[in-house]
Backbone as ProteinMPNN parsed JSONL, in Angstrom:
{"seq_chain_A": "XXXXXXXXXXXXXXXXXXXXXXXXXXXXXXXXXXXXXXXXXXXXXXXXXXXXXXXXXXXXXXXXXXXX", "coords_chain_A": {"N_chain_A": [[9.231, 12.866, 5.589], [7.525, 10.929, 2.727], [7.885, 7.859, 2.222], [9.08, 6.834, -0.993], [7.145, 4.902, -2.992], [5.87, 4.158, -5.325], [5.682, 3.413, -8.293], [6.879, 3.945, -11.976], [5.394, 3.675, -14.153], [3.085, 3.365, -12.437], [2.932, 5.737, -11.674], [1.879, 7.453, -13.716], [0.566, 6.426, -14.675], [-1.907, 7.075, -12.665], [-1.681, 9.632, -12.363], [-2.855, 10.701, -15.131], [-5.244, 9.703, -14.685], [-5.983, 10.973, -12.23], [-6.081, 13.524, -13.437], [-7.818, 13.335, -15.613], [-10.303, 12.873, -13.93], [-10.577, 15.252, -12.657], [-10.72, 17.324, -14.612], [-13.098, 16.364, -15.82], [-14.851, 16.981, -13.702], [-15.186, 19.494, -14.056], [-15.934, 19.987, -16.405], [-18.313, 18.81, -16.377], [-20.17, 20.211, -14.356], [-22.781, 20.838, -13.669], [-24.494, 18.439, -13.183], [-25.562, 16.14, -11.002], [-24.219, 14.598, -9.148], [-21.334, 15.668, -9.427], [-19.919, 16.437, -8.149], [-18.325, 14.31, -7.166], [-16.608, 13.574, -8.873], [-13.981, 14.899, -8.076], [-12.89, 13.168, -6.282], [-10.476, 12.532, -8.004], [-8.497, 14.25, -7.389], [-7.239, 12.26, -5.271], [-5.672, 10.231, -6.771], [-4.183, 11.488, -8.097], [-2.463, 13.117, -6.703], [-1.412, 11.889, -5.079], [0.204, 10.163, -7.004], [1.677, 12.778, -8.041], [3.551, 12.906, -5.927], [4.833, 10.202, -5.433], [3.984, 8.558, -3.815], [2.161, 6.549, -1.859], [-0.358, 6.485, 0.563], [-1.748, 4.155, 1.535], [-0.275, 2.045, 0.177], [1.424, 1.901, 2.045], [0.699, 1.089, 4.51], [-0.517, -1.432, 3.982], [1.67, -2.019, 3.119], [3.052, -2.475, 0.476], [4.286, -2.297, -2.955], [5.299, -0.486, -5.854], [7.615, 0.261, -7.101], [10.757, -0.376, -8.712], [13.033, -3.043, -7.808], [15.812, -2.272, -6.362], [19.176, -3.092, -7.357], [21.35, -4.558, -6.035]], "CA_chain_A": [[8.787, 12.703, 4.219], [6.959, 9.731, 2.696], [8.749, 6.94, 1.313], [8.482, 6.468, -2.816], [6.894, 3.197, -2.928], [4.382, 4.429, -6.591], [6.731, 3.308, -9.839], [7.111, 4.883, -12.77], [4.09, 3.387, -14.581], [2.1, 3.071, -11.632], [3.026, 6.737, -10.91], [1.515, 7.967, -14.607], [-1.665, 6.068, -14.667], [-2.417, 8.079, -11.494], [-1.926, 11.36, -12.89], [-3.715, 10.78, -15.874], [-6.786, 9.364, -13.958], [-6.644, 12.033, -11.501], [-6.039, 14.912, -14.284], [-9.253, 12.872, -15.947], [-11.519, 12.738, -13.339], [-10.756, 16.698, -12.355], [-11.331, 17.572, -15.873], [-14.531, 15.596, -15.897], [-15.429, 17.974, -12.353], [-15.086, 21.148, -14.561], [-16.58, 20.302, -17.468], [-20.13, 18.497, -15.672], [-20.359, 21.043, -13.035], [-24.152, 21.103, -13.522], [-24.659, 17.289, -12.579], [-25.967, 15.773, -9.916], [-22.79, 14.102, -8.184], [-20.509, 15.77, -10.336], [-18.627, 16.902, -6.713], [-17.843, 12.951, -7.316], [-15.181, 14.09, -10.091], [-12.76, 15.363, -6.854], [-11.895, 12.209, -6.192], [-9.096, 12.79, -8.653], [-7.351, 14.441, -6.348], [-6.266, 11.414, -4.468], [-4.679, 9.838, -7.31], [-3.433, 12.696, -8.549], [-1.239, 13.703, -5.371], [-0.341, 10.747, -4.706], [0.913, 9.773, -8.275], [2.895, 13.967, -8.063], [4.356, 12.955, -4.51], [5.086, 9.181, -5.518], [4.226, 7.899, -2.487], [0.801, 6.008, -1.8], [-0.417, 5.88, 2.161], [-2.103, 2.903, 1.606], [0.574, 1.119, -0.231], [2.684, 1.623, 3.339], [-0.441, 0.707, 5.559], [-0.509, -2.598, 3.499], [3.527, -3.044, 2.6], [3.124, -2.504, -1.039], [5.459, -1.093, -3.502], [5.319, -0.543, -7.458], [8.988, 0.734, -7.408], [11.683, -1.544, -9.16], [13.552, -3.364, -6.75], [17.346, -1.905, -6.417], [20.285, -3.614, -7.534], [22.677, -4.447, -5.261]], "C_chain_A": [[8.357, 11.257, 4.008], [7.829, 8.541, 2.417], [8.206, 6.671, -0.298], [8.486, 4.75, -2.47], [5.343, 3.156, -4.3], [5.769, 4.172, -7.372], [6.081, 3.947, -10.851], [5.138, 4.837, -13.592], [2.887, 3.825, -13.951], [1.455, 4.779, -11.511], [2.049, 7.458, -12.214], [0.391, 7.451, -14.855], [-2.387, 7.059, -13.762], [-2.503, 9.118, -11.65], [-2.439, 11.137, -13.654], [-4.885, 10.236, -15.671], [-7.082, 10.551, -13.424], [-6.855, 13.623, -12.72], [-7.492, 14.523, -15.101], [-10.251, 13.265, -15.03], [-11.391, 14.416, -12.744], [-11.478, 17.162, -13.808], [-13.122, 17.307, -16.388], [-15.623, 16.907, -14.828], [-15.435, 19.276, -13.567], [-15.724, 21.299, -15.688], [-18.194, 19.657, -17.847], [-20.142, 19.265, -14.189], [-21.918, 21.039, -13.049], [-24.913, 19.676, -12.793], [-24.985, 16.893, -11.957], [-25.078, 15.436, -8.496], [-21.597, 14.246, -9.048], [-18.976, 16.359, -9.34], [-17.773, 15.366, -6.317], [-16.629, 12.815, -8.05], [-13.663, 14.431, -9.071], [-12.279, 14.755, -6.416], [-10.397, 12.621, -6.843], [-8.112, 13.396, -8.121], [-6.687, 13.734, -5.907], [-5.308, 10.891, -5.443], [-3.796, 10.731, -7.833], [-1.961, 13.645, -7.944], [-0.744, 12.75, -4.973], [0.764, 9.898, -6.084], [2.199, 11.121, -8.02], [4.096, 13.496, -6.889], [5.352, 11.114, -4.873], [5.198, 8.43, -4.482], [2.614, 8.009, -2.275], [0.227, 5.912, -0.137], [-0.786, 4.485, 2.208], [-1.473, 1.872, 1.104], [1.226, 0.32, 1.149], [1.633, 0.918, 3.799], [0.127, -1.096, 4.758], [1.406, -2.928, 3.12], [3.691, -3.137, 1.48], [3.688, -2.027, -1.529], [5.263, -1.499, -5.451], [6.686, -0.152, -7.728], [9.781, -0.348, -7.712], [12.205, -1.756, -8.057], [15.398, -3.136, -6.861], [18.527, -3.123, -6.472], [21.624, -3.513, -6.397], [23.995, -4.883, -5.313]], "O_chain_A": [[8.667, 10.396, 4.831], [8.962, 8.972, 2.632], [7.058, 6.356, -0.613], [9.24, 3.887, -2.02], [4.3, 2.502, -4.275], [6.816, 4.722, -7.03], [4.957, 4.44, -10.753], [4.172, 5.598, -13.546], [1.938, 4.413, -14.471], [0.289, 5.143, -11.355], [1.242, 8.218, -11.679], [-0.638, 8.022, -15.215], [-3.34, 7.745, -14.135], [-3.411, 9.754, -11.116], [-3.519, 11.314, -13.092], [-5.669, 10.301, -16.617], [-8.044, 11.231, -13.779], [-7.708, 14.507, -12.632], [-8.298, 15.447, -15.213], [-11.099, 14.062, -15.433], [-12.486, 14.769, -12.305], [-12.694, 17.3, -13.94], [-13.942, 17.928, -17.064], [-16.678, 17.468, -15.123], [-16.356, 20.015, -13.217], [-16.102, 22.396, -16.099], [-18.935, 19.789, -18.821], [-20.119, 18.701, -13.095], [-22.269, 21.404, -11.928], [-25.8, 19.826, -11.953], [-24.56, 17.914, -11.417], [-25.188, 15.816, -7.33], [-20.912, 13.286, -9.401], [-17.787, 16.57, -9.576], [-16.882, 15.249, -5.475], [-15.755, 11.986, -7.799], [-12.512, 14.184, -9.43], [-11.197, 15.078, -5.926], [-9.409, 12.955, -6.189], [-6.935, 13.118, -8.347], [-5.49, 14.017, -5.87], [-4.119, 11.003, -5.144], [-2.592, 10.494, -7.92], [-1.051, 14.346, -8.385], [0.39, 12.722, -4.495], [1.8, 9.247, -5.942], [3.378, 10.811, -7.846], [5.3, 13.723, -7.011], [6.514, 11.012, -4.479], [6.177, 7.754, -4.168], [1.921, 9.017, -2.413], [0.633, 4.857, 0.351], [-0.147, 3.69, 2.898], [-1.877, 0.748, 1.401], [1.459, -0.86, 1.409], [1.678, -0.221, 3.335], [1.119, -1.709, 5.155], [2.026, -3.978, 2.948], [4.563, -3.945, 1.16], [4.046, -0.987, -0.976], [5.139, -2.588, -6.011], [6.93, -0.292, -8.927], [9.597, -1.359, -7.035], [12.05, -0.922, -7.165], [16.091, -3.944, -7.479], [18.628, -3.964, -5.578], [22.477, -2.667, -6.125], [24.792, -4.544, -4.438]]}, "name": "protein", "num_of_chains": 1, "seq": "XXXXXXXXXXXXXXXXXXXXXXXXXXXXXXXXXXXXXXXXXXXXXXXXXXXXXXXXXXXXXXXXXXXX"}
């Protein structure tokens, strides 16, 4: 499994981009590059899963940092 390394914030911008830019796909389906809207997927699954690949690739993390 991935590691959560998307925070809370980080994690809800991402779904409401990706739930945007699908929405956008469904409701300009006639468009030219409206198959451009599917992006939203990426943020979208990666905001549900909370876990970014490219955060890891790079070492990045939006998650609070634990109290020890």
């Amino acid at each position: 499994m991935l590691k959560k390394n998307v925070g809370t914030l980080d994690r809800a911008l991402r779904i409401i981009l990706g739930l945007g830019l699908l929405a956008g796909f469904f409701l300009n389906r006639d468009g030219a590059y409206s198959w451009l809207y599917l992006i939203g997927i990426i943020p979208l699954v990666t905001g549900l899963m909370s876990s970014c690949p490219l955060y890891s690739i790079f070492g990045l993390s939006t998650c609070p940092l634990k109290k020890q």
